[in-house]
C-alpha beads as a LAMMPS data file, in Angstrom:
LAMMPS data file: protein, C-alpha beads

382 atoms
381 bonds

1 atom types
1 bond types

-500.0 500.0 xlo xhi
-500.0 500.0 ylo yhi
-500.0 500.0 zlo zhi

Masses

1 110.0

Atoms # bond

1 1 1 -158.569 420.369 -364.326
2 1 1 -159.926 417.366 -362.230
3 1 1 -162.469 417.438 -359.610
4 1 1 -161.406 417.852 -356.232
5 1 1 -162.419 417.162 -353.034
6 1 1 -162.992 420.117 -350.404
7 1 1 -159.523 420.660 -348.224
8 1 1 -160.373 420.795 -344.472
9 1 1 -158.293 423.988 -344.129
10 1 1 -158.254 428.153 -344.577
11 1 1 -158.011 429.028 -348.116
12 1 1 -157.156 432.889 -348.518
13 1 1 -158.961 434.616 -351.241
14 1 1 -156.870 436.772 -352.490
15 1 1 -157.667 437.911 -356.042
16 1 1 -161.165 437.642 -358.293
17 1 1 -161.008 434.316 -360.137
18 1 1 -160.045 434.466 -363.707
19 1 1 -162.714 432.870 -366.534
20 1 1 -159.488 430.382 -367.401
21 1 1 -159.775 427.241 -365.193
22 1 1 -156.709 427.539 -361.948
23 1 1 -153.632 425.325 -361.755
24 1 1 -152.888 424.564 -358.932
25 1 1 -149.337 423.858 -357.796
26 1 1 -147.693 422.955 -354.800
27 1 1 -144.479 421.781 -353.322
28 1 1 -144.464 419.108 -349.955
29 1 1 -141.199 417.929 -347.902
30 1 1 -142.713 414.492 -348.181
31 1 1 -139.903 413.076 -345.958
32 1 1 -139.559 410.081 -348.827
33 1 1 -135.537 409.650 -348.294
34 1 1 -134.156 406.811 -346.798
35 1 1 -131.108 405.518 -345.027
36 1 1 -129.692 403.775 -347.552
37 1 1 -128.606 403.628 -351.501
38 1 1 -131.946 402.148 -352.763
39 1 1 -133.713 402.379 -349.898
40 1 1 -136.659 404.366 -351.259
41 1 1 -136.559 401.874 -353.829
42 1 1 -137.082 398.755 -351.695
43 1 1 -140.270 401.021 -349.474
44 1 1 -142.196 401.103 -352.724
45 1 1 -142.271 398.070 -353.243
46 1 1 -142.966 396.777 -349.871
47 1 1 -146.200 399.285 -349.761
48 1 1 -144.658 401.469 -346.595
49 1 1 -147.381 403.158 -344.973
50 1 1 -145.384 406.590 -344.624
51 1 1 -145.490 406.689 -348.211
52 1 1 -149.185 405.413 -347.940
53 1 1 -149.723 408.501 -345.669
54 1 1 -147.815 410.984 -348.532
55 1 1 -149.822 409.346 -351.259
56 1 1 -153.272 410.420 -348.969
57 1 1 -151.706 413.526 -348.666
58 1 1 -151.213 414.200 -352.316
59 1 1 -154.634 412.020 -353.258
60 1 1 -156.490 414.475 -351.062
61 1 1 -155.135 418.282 -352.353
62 1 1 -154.473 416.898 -356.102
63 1 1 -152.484 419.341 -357.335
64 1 1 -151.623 419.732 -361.023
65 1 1 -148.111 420.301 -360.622
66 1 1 -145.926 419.119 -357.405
67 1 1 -142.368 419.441 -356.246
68 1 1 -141.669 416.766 -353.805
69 1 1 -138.381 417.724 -351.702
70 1 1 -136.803 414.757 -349.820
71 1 1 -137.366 411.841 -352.532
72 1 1 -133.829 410.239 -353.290
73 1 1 -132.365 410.660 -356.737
74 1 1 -133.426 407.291 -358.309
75 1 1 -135.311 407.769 -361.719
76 1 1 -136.991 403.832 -361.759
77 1 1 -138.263 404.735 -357.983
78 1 1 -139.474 408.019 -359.444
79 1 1 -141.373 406.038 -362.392
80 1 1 -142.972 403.667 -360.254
81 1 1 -143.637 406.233 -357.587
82 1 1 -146.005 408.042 -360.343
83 1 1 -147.089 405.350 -362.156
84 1 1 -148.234 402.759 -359.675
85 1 1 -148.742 404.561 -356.119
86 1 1 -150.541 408.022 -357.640
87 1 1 -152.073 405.639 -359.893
88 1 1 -150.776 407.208 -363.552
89 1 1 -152.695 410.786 -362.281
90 1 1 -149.209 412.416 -363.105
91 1 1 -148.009 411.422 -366.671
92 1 1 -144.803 413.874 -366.814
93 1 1 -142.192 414.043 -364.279
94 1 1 -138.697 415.141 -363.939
95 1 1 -136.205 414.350 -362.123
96 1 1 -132.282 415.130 -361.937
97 1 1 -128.768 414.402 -360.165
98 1 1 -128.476 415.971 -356.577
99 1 1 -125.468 417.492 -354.975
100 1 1 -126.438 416.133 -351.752
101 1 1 -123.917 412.967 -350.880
102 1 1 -121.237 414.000 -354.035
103 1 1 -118.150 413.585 -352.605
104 1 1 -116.307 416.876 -353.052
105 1 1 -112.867 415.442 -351.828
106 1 1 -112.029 418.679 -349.889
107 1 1 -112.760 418.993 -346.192
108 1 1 -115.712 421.226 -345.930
109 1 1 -116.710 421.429 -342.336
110 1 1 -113.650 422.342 -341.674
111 1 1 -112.889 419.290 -339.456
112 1 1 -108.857 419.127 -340.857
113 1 1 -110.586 415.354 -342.750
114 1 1 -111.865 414.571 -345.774
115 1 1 -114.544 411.849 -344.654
116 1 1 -114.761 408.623 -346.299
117 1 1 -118.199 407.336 -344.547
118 1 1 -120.622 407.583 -342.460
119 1 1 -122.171 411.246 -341.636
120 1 1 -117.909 412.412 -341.478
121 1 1 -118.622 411.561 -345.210
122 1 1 -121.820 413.231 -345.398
123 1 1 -120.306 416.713 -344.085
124 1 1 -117.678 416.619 -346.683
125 1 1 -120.126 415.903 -349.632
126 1 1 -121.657 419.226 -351.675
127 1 1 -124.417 418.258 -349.839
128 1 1 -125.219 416.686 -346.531
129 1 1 -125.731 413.037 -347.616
130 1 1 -124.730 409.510 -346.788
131 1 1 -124.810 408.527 -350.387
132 1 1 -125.769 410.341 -353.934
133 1 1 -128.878 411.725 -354.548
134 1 1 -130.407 411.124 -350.975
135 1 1 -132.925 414.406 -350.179
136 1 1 -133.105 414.480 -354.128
137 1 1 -135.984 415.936 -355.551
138 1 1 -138.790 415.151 -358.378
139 1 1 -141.403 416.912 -360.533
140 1 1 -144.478 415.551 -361.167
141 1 1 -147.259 417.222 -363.510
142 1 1 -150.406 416.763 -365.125
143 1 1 -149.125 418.857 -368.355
144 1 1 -146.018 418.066 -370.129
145 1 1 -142.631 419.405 -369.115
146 1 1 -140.123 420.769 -372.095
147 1 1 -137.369 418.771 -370.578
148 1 1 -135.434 420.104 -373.442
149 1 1 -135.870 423.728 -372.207
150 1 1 -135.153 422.461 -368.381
151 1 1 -132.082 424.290 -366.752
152 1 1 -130.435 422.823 -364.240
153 1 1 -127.664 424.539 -361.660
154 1 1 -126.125 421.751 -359.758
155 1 1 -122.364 422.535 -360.491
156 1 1 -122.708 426.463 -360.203
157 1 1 -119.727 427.395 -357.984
158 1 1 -120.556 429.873 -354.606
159 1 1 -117.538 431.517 -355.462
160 1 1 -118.907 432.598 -358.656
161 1 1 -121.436 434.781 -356.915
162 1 1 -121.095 438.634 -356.657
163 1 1 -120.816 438.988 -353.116
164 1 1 -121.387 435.708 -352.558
165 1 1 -121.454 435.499 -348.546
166 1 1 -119.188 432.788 -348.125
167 1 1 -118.075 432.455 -344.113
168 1 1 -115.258 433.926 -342.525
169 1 1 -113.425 432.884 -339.252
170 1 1 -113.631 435.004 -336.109
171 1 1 -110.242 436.577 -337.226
172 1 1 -112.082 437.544 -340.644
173 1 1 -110.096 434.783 -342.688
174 1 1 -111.892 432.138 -344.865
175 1 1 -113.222 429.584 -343.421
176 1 1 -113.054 427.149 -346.115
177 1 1 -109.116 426.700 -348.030
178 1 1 -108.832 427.866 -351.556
179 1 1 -108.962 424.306 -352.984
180 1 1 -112.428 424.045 -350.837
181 1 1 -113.834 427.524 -352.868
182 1 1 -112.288 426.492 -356.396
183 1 1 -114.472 423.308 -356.127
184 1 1 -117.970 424.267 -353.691
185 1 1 -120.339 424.449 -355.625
186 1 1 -123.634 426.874 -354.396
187 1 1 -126.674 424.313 -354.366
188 1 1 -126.963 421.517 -351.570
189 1 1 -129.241 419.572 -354.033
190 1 1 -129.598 421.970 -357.184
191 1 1 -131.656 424.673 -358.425
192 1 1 -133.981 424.006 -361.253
193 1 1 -136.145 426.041 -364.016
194 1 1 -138.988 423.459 -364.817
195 1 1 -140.659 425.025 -367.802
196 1 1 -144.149 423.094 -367.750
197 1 1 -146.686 423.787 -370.948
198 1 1 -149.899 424.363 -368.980
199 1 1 -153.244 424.913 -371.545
200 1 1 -152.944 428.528 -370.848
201 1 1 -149.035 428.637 -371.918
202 1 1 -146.012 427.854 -370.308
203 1 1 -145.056 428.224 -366.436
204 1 1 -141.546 428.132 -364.790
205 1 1 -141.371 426.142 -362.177
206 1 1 -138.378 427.249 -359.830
207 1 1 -137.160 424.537 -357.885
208 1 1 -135.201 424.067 -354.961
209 1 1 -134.132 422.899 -351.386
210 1 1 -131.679 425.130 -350.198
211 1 1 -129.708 423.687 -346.869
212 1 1 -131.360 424.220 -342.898
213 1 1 -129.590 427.074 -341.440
214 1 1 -128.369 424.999 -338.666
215 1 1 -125.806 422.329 -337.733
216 1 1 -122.354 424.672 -338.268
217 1 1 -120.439 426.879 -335.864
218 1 1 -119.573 430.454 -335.361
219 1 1 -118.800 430.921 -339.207
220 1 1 -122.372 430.174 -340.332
221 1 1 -120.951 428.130 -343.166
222 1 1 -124.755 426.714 -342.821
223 1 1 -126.867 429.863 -342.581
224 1 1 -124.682 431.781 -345.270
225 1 1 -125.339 429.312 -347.899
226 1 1 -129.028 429.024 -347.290
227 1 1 -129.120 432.547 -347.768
228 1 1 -127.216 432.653 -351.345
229 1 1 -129.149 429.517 -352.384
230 1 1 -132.307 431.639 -351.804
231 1 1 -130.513 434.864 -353.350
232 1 1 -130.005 432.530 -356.343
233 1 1 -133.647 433.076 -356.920
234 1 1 -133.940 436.369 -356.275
235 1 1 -131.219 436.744 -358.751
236 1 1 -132.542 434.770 -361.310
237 1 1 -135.832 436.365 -361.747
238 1 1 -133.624 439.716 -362.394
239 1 1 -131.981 437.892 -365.043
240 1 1 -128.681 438.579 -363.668
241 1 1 -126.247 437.888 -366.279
242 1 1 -123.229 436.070 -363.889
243 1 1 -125.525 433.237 -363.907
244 1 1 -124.376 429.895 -365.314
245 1 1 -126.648 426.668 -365.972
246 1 1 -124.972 422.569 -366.199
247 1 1 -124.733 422.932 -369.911
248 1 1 -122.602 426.921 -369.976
249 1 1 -125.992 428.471 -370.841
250 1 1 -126.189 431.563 -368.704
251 1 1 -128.567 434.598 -367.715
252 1 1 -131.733 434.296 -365.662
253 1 1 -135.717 434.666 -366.588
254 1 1 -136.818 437.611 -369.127
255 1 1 -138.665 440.434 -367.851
256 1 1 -142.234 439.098 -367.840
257 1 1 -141.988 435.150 -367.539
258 1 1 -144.494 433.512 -365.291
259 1 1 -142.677 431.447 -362.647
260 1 1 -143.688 429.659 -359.006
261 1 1 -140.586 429.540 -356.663
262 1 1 -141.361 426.465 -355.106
263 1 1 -140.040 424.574 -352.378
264 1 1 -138.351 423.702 -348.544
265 1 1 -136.140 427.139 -348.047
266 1 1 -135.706 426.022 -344.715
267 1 1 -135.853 429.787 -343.838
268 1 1 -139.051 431.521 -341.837
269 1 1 -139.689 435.437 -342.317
270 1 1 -139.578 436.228 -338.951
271 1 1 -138.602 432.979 -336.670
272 1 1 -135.885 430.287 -336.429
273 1 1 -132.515 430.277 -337.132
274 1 1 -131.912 431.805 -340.837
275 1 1 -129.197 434.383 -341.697
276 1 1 -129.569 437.915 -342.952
277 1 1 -133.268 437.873 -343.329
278 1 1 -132.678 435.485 -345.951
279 1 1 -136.613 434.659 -347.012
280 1 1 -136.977 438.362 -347.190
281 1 1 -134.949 438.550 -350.599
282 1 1 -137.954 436.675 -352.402
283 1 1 -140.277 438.083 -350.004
284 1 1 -139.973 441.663 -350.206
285 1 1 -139.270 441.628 -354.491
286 1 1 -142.015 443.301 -356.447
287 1 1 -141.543 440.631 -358.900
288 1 1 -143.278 437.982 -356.490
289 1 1 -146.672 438.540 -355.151
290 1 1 -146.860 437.282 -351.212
291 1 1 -149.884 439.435 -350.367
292 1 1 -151.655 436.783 -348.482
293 1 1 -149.487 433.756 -347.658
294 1 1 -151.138 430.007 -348.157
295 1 1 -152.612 429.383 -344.365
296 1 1 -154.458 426.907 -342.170
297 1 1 -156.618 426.209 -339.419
298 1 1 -154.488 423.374 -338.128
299 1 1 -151.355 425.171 -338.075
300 1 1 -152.625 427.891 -335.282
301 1 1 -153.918 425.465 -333.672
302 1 1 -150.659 422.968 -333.536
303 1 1 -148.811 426.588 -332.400
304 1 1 -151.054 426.718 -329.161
305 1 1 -148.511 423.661 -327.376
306 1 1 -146.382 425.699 -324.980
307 1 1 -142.729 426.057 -325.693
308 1 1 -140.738 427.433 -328.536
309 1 1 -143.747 428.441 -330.183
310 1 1 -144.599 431.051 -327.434
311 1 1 -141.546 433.023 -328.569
312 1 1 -142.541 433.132 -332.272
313 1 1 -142.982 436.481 -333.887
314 1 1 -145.228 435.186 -336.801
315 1 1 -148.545 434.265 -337.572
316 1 1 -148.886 430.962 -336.778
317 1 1 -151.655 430.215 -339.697
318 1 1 -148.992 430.988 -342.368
319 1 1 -146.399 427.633 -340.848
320 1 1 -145.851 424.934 -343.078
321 1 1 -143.670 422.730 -340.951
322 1 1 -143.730 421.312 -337.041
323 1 1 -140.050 420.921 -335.855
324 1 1 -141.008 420.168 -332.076
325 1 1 -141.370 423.205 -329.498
326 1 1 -139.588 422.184 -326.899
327 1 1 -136.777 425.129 -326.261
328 1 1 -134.686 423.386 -323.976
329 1 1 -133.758 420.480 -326.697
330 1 1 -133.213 423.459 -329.505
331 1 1 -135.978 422.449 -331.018
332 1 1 -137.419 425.614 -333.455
333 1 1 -141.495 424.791 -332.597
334 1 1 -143.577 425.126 -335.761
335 1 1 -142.432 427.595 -338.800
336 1 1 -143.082 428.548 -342.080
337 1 1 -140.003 426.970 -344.518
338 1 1 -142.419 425.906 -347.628
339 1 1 -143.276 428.116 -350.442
340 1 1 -145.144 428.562 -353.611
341 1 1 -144.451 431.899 -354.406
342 1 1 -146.127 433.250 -357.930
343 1 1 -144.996 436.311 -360.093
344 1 1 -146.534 439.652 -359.705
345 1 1 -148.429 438.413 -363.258
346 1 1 -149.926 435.342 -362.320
347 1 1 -153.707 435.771 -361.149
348 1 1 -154.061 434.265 -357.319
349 1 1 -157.464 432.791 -356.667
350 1 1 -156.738 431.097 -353.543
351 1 1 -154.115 429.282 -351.512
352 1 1 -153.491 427.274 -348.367
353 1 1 -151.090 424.820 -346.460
354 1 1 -152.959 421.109 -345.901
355 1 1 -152.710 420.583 -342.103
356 1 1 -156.118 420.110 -340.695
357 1 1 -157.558 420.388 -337.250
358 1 1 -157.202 417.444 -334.880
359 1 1 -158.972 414.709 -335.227
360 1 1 -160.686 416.118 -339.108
361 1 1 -160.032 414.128 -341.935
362 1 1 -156.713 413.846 -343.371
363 1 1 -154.886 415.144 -340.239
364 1 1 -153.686 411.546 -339.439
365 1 1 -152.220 411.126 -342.826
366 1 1 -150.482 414.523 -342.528
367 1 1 -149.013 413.478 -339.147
368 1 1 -147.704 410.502 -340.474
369 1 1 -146.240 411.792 -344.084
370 1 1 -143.755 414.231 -342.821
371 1 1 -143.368 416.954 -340.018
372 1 1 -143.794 419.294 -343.442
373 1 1 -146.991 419.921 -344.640
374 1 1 -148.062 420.227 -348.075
375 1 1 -148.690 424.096 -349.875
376 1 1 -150.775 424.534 -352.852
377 1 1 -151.888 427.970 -354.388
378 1 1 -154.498 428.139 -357.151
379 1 1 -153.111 430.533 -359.867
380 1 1 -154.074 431.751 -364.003
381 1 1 -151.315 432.408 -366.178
382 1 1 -151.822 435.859 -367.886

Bonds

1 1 1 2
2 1 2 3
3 1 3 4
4 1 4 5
5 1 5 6
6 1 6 7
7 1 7 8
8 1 8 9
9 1 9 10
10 1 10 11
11 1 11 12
12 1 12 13
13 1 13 14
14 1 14 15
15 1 15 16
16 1 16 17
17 1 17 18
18 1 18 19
19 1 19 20
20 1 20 21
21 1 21 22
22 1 22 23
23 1 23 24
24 1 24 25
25 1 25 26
26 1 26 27
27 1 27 28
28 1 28 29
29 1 29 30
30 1 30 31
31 1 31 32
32 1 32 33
33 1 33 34
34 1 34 35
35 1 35 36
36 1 36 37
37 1 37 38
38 1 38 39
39 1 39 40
40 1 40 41
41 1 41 42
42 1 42 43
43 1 43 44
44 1 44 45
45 1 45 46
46 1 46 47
47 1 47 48
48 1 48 49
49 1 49 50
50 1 50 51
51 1 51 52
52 1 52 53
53 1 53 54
54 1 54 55
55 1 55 56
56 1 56 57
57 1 57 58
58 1 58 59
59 1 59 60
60 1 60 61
61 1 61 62
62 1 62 63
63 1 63 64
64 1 64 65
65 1 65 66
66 1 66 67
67 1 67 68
68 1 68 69
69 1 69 70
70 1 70 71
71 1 71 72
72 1 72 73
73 1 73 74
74 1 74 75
75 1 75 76
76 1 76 77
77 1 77 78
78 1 78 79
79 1 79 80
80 1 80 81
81 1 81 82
82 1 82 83
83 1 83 84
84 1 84 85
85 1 85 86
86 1 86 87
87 1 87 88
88 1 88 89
89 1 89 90
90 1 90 91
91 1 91 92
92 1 92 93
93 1 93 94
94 1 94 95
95 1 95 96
96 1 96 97
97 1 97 98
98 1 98 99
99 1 99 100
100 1 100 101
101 1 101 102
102 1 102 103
103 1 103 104
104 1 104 105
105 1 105 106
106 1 106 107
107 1 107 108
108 1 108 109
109 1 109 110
110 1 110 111
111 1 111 112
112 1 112 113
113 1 113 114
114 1 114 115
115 1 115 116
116 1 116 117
117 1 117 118
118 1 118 119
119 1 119 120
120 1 120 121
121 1 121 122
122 1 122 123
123 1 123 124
124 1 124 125
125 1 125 126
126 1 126 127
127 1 127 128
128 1 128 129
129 1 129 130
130 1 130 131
131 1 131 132
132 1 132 133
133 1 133 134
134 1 134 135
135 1 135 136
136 1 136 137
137 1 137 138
138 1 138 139
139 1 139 140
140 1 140 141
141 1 141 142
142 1 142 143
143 1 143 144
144 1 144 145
145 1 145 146
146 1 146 147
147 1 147 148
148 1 148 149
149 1 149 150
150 1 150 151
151 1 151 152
152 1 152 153
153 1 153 154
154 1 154 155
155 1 155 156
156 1 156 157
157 1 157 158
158 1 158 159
159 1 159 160
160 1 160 161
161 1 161 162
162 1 162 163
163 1 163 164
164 1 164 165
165 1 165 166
166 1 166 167
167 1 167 168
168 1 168 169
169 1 169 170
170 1 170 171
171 1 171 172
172 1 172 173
173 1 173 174
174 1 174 175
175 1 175 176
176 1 176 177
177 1 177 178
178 1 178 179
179 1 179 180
180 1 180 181
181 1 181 182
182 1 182 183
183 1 183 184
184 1 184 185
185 1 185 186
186 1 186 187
187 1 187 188
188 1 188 189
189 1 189 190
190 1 190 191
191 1 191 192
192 1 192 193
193 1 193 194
194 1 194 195
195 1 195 196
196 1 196 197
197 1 197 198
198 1 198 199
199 1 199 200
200 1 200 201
201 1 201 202
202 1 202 203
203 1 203 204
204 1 204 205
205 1 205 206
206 1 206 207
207 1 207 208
208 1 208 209
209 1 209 210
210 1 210 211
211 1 211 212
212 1 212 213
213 1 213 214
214 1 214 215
215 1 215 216
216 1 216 217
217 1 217 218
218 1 218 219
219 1 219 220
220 1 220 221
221 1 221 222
222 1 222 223
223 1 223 224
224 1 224 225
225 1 225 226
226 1 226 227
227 1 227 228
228 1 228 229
229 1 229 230
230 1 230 231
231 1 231 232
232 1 232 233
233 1 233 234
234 1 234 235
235 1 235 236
236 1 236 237
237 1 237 238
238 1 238 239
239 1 239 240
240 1 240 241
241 1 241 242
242 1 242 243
243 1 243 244
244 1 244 245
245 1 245 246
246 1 246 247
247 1 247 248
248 1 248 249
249 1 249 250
250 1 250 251
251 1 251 252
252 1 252 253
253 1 253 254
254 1 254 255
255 1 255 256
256 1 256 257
257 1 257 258
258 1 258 259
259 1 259 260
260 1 260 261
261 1 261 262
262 1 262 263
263 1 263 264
264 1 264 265
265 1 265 266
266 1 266 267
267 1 267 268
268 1 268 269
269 1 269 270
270 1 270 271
271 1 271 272
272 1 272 273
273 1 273 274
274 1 274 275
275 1 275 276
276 1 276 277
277 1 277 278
278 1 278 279
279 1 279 280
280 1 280 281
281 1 281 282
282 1 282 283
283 1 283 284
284 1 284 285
285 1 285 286
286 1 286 287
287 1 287 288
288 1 288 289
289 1 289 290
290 1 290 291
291 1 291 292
292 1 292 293
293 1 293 294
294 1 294 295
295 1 295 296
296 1 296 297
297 1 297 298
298 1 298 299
299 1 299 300
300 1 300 301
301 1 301 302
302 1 302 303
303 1 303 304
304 1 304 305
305 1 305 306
306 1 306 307
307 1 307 308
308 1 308 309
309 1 309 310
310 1 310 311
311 1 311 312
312 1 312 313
313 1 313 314
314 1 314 315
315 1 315 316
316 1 316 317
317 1 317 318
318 1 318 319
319 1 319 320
320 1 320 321
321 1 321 322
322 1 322 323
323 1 323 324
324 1 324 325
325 1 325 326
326 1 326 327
327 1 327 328
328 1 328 329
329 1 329 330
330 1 330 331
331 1 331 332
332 1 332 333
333 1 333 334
334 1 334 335
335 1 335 336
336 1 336 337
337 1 337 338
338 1 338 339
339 1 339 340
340 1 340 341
341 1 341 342
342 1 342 343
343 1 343 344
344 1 344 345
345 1 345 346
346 1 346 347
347 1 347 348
348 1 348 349
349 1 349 350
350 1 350 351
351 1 351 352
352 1 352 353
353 1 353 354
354 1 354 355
355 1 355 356
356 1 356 357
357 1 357 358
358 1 358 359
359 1 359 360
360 1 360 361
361 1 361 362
362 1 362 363
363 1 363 364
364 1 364 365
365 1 365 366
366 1 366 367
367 1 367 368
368 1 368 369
369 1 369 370
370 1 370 371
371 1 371 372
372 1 372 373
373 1 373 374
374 1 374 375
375 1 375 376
376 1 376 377
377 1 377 378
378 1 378 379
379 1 379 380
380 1 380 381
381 1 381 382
């Protein structure tokens, strides 16, 4: 494990260390998606300094194993990203096709179109996108990745669900046509099982970026899928055997597998606008040990702005993301959305999200990256 430099933020201690040297993984909504097909492509290469800032970010924490959420699907971009701007630190990555700007060619906001461009296009695709693979995601590691053993959900249908909570009408009919359920498929960008072969054995990395609970209307079409995008999780560490993977492999995780759930869930415990409790169904499973959320210094102190914040119900140390407080513009104020959440047997030695005080080190560089901030937790594989 390399040496790293001390993070200006709270670590909670929340377990005695093991003899085995920590891993520590972490996931960050780096914000590295871009207008355009490409795009993320071209601000490599021109040395943008948001990425500059995300690079500091990463530079700074060094995790051994990081989901970025928000870097468009383009595998070259993803090469060079590791290779030449976190200077070759991260040998293995992994990266796969989103939902997000598919065209599903069925009208899914329920608009009576089928878009053809623009952000009409965008509501229409699987996932919100102006073009294919933008919001992607990408796995980078310090171990190798079994991208043999890799399962990827991208095409499992909503329908296909037990229960799945699929939105209703005020009348209590479907909101989306039959044609519109034949063909949705559950994941906004996909689900992944990362299975990385860390020098104490391998780790699942569970990877996702389930859609903000926001932008619909009275159905919820919005706030009902986050929710079974999370479930999917919750379901898959259960091993729940209506599960189907890209390649007709189905079933979850065995009893016993180590895992992190990692990413954006878009979803607070006790604040914002997410349906049915919907971070509670990782939250609350014995399988997943949240004892002592990651936390910061910089994060209560970003809460103390007056606004939507003043509202909030939870502990403003355990928020991972700054959506602007002011009320009266609908903005959410500061909550927690980004998770590394371990299983009940992985050892926790300590944890935190990287937003530092005001004027410390790194807290420009965090500003700039992303309203997201980065969370790492420190953990020992049985």
């Amino acid at each position: 494990m390399p040496t790293r430099f001390p993070l200006m933020l709270t670590a909670a201690l929340f377990a005695t260390p093991a003899l085995a040297d920590p891993i520590r993984v972490a996931t960050f909504n780096a914000s590295m998606n871009r207008e355009t097909q490409g795009g993320l492509a071209e601000a490599l290469a021109a040395d943008d300094p948001q990425i500059a800032a995300v690079v500091e970010v990463i530079e700074h924490v060094e995790p051994d194993i990081l989901l970025i959420n928000e870097f468009d699907y383009d595998p070259e971009a993803a090469a060079t990203f590791a290779e030449t701007h976190l200077g070759g630190a991260y040998p293995h990555h992994f990266i796969a096709p989103s939902n997000t700007g598919l065209a599903s060619g069925v009208d899914l906001n329920g608009d009576g179109e089928i878009g053809t461009e623009g952000p009409a296009y965008a509501n229409d695709a699987f996932g919100f996108g102006l073009f294919e693979g933008q919001y992607g995601m990408l796995v980078l590691s310090r171990y190798p990745i079994d991208t043999e053993a890799v399962r990827t959900f991208q095409t499992f249908l909503w329908a296909d669900m037990p229960e799945a909570r699929l939105p209703v009408n005020e009348d209590g009919s479907s909101f989306y046509s039959d044609a519109a359920r034949e063909v949705f498929r559950l994941s906004s960008k996909s689900h992944w099982d990362v299975p990385i072969e860390t020098p104490d054995g391998v780790l699942h990395l569970l990877a996702s970026h389930p859609t903000p609970p926001v932008f619909d209307g009275p159905e919820d079409r919005n706030g009902t899928r986050n929710a079974d995008e999370i479930r999917f999780w919750a379901d898959y560490i259960e091993n729940a055997g209506y599960i189907y993977d890209d390649t007709g492999g189905t079933g979850g995780l065995p009893e016993g597998t180590p895992f992190v759930i990692a990413g954006d869930l878009n979803a607070d415990p006790l604040d914002g606008d997410s349906t049915d409790s919907a971070a509670q169904q990782l939250l609350d499973m014995s399988q997943i040990n949240d004892t002592a959320p990651p936390e910061s210094e910089g994060g209560t102190e970003a809460a103390e702005q007056s606004g939507a914040n003043d509202t909030h119900l939870g502990n403003p140390a355990f928020d991972t993301a700054d959506f602007g407080d002011n009320a009266d513009e609908n903005q959410p104020g500061n909550l927690r959305v980004d998770y590394v959440l371990p299983s009940e047997n992985l050892g926790v030695v300590e944890a935190g999200v990287y937003w530092p005080l005001v004027g410390e080190p790194g807290w420009d560089a965090a500003e700039r990256a992303s309203d997201h901030r980065l969370v790492w937790i420190d953990i020992t594989l049985p």
